[in-house]
N, C-alpha and C positions, 0 to 999 in steps of 0.2 A: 504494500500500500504506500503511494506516495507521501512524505509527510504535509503534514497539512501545515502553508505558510503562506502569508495574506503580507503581500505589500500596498503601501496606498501612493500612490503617486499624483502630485498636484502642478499641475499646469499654470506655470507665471504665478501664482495666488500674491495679489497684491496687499491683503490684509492680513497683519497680527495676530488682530483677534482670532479670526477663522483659522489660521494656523496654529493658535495655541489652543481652541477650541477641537480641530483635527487629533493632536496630540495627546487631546484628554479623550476623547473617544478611541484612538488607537491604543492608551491603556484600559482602559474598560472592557474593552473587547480582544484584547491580548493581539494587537496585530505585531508583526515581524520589526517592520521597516515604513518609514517616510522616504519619498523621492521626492522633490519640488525642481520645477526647473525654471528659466527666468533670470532675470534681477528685481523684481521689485521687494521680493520677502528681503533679500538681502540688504535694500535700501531701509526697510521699516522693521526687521526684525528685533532692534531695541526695546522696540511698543510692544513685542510680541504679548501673548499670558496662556500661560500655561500653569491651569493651576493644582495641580497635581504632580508636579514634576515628572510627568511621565517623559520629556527630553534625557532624564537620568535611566532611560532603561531602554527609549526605543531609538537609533538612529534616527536624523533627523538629516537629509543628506542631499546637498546640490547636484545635480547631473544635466548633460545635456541632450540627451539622448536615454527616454524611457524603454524604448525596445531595448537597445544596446546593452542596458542596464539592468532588464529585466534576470528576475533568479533565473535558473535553470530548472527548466520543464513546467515554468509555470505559464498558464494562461490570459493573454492580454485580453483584460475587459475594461473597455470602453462606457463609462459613465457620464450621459450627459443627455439633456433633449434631442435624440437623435432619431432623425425617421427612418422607419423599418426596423429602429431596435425593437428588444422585448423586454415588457413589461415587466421592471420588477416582481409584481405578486405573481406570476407565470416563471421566472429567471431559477435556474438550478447554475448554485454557486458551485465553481471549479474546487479541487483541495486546495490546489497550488494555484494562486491567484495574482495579480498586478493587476490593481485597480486606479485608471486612469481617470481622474476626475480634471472637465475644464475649469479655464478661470472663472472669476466670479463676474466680470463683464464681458466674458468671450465665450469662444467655445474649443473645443479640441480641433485640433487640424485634421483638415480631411486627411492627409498623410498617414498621421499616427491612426485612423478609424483605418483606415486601406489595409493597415497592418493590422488592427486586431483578430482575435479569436471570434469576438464576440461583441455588443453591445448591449447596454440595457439603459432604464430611464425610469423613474418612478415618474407615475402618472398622478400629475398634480396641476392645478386651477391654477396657471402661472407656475414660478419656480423656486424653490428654495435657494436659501443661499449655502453659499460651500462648505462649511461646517455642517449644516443641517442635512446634509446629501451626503456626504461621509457617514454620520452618523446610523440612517436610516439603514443604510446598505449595509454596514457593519454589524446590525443588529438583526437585519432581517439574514444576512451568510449566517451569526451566532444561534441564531433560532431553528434556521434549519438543516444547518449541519451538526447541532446541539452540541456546540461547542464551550458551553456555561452551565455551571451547575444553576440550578434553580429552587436550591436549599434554602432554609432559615438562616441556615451559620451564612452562607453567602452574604443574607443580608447584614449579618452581624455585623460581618468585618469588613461589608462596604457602608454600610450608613456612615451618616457624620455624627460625630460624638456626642453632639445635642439632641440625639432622634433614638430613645427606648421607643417606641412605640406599637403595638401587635395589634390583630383583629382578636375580639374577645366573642367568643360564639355558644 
């Protein structure tokens, strides 16, 4: 069995926020690797926040070229408004994954789509912004490739220290 390993990859992302937002859902959801490529994170990444320090566990790493860079035997999937993709709620996530997300006022080059394996899109009334579409995708691969426990203790020792809270039945 292939091991199972989830890169995210982000196109120019001109925002902090949303990188450091990326960052906290790529520990939440246990992913590999960040790619970004670009220079505007690099101009703004002082602003960045990341509030988990998940930077201290997941690569966070400039490249210019996503295929090139891609792991080995992992499958390029193309995230973004694209027509003829498929639909999230329909999409069967790869083990081995690079997940291409575009910028937040562009889109991915048809180049890099030419090259994928794959495409997908969650279908939404307009579009999320790029943190919120990392997110979705991450949790929707975790769900069904049930890659999170979905325990009590889980919640234990992810809540924040101010939240005892349980259902009382």
């Amino acid at each position: 069995m292939t091991r199972r390993h989830t890169t995210i990859a982000l196109t120019n992302p001109k925002s902090p926020t949303n990188v450091g937002a990326v960052l906290r859902a790529a520990g939440c959801f246990n992913a590999d690797e960040i790619l970004y490529s670009g220079n505007r994170f690099d101009l703004a990444k002082k602003f960045y926040t990341d509030t988990q320090d998940a930077n201290n566990n997941i690569p966070l790493i400039h490249v210019d070229d996503f295929i090139k860079e891609k792991p080995q035997g992992a499958t390029v999937v193309c995230v973004d408004l694209i027509e003829g993709a498929i639909p999230l709620t329909q999409f069967v996530h790869p083990e081995n994954a690079i997940y291409i997300f575009g910028p937040e006022d562009s889109s991915i080059s048809q180049e890099i789509i030419s090259q994928a394996d794959v495409a997908t899109y969650i279908p939404t009334v307009g579009c999320l912004n790029l943190a919120q579409t990392v997110n979705v995708v991450l949790y929707d691969r975790a769900s069904k490739l049930e890659l999170v426990d979905s325990s009590d203790e889980l919640i234990r020792k992810s809540r924040d220290r101010n939240n005892a809270t349980t259902v009382k039945v």
